[in-house]
C-alpha positions, 0 to 999 in steps of 0.5 A: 495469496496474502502469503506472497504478497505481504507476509513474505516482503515483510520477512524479508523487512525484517531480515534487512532490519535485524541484520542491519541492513536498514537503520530503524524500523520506520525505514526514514532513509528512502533510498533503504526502502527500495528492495523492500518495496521490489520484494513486494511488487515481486510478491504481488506479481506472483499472487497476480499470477496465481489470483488469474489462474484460480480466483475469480475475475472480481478478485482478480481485477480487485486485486490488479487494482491494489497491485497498480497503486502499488506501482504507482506509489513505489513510482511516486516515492521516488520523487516524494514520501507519499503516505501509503499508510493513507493510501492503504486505508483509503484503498480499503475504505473504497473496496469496502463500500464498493465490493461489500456495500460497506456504509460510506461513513467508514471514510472517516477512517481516512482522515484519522490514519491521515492526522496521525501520520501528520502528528507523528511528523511521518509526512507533510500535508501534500504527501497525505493528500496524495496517498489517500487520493492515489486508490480513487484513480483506479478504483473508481473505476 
């Protein structure tokens, strides 16, 4: 699953950026991003596919949860360049204490990864918050 969900997008990534079809490594031109994130969602799909088939339904709906936020980001990227770097770790934050009864203190994590993208001038204040908020809307749940 992690095989075509993660590891072969970011082949590809790194296909487009050595044969320079992206300008840098940080993909900073938004509009490069865009068949980098439909390889991953085709990835997700297809691990969504395999995932119902042969795994059970916890981590099935886990990761139909992780796929939907995925959409959702891909979706709000188009408008604005929402943190996935916060989302990512608020979404594996939220699945640790929920799924593995992780101590909630591990969301101190959140705000780290948050401050750093910030830091490196990555993203804006609003862009963070929207990232690390978007996983609360389906995993709460």
């Amino acid at each position: 699953v992690l095989g075509i969900s993660f590891v072969l997008p970011f082949l590809y990534f790194l296909y487009l950026f050595f044969s320079k079809r992206i300008s840098d490594w940080d993909i900073k031109d938004r509009k490069e991003r865009y068949r980098i994130y439909a390889a991953a969602l085709i990835g997700m799909l297809a691990s969504l596919g395999y995932l119902y088939a042969f795994s059970s339904e916890l981590i099935f709906y886990d990761f139909l949860k992780l796929f939907l936020v995925a959409v959702v980001l891909v979706g709000a990227n188009f408008v604005s360049k929402v943190s996935i770097h916060a989302a990512c770790i608020s979404f594996l934050c939220i699945f640790l204490v929920k799924d593995f009864e992780v101590s909630p203190l591990i969301f101190v994590l959140v705000p780290l990864v948050a401050a750093s993208r910030y830091i490196l001038k990555r993203h804006g204040i609003l862009e963070l918050i929207l990232g690390a908020t978007i996983p609360f809307l389906f995993l709460l749940f």
